[in-house]
N, C-alpha and C positions, 0 to 999 in steps of 0.2 A: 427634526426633518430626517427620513430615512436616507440611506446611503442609497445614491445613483449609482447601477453597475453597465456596464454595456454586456453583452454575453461574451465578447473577448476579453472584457476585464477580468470577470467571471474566471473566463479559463487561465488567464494569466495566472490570478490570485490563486486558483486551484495547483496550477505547473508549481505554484512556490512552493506550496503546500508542503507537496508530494515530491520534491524535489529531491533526489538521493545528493548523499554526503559525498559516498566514494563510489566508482563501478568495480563488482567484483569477478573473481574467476568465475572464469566460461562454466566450470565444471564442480565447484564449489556454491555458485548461486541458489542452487535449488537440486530436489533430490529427480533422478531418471523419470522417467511415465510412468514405469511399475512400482515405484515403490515413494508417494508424497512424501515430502520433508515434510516436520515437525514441527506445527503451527508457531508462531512466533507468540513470546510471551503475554499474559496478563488476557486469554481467551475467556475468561471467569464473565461471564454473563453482567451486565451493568445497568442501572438506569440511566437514562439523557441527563436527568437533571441532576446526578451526583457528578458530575463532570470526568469519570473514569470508564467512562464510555469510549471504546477506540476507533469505532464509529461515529464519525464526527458528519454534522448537516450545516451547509455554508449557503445561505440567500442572497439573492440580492436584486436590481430591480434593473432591466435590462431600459438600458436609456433613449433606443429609440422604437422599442415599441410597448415599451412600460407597464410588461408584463415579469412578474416574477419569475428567478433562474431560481433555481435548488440544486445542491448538489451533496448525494451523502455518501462517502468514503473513508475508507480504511487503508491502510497501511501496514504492511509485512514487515517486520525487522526480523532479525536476531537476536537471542538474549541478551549479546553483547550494546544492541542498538542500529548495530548496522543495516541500513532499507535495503529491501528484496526487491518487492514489489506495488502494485495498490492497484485498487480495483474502487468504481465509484458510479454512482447512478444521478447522472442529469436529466430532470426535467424543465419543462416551460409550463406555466399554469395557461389552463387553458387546451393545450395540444396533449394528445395520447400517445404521442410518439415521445420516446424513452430513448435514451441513451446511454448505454455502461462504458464510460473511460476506463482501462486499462494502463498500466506503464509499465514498464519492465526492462531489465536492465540492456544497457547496448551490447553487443556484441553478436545479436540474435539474426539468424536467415527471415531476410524480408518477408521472400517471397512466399514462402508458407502460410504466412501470418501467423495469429493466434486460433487458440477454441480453448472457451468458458465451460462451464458444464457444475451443477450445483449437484452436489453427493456423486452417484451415479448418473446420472441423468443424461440423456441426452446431448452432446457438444454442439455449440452455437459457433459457427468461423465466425472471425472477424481478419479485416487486412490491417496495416499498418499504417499511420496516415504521416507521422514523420518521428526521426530521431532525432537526438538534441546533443551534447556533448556528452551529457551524463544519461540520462532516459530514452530510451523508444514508446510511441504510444500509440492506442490502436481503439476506433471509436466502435462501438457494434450495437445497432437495432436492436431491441429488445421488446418484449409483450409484456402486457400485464401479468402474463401467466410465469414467463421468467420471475419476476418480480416478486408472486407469489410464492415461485418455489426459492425465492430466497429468503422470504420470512418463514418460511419451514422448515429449513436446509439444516445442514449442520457446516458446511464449506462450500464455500465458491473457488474452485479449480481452473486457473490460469495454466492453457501447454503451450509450451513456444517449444520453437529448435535453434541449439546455438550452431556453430560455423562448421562442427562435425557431425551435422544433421543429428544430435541425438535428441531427443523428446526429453523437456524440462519441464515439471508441475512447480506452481507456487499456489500450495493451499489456503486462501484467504479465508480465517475462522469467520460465519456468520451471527456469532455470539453476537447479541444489541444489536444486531440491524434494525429489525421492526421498533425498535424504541426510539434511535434515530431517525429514522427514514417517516416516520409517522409522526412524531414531537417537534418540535419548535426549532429552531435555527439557533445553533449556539453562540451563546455570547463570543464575543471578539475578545474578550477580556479573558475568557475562561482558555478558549485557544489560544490564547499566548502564553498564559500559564503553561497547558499542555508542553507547547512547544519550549517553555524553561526548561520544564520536570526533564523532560526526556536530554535533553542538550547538557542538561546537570548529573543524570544519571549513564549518560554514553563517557562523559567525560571522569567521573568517579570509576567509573567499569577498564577504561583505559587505562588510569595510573594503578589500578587492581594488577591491571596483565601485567603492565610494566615493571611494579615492584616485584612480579612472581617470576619476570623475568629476569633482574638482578639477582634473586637471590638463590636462583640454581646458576647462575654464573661466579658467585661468590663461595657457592657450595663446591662447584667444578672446582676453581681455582684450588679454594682448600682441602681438596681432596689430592689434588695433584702437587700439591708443594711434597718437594725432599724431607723425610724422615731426618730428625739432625742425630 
């Protein structure tokens, strides 16, 4: 028997998803307007069904009007692991009307809101509909022709401004979109997986820093010990 979703379950399930670890600096999150930070690791083009797709597509069946939710999103980190940002396309079967969730980290000017924009293209505003402890999110109307250009694209470009008015990009690579956003809904099993790999690898990556940081501490000290 399929899983019952309601479209707030839906978004719940999605909030966990995409849920950041830590919030980071205002002015560290992501690179100025003029100049994108540097897509976040593992942009290498993937198919759905090798499960190394970072482009992930999540269904499920909205409970009281028992029409099918989709929802297919990526996720910005850092080499090290650490979440940026995420960007994600909701639909309803059935309805033509599209919606691209957004999140991004807190600290951001409400009132501006956001704007999306795939390569060069055109910027799409969107407002912000609420922050959370850790995330801000912000929902935006979208066409089929957006849509289009994101299976052409090479990035989908999130700007926000943080609290010194300055204009922040988070470049989401569009590498495997069209393979998820068109294929099948991934296993449950396979995203948890995912969600090991990465939880196993931010964790590895950590004790990296950590021992690279004792050991210019260890190098300090012995460089600084008295001559006998």
């Amino acid at each position: 028997m399929a899983t019952v979703f309601s479209i707030r379950t839906l978004g719940c399930v999605a909030a966990v998803l995409l849920s950041a670890t830590a919030a980071l600096a205002q002015d560290k999150s992501a690179a100025p307007a003029d100049k994108p930070a540097a897509p976040a690791a593992g942009d290498a083009a993937a198919s759905a069904s090798d499960g190394n797709n970072p482009w992930n597509k999540l269904c499920g069946q909205d409970g009281r009007t028992k029409k099918q939710v989709c929802f297919t999103v990526r996720e910005l980190r850092t080499d090290s692991g650490q979440f940026l940002a995420s960007a994600g396309v909701r639909e309803v079967d059935g309805e033509t009307r599209k919606i691209l969730l957004v999140q991004t980290p807190v600290g951001m000017l409400i009132q501006p809101g956001i704007r999306v924009q795939v390569d060069q293209n055109t910027q799409v505003p969107g407002k912000y509909t609420i922050c959370m402890p850790n995330a801000c999110f912000a929902e935006i109307p979208i066409t089929d022709e957006f849509t289009a250009s994101m299976k052409k694209g090479k990035d989908l470009i999130i700007t926000t401004q943080n609290q010194q008015a300055k204009a922040l990009n988070f470049p989401i690579s569009l590498s495997g979109f069209t393979s998820s956003y068109e294929g099948p809904a991934i296993d449950t099993a396979a995203l948890q997986r995912q969600r090991e790999q990465l939880a196993s690898e931010v964790q590895r990556k950590a004790k990296e820093a950590q021992q690279k940081l004792l050991d210019a501490q260890d190098a300090a000290s012995g460089s600084a010990a008295p001559k006998p």
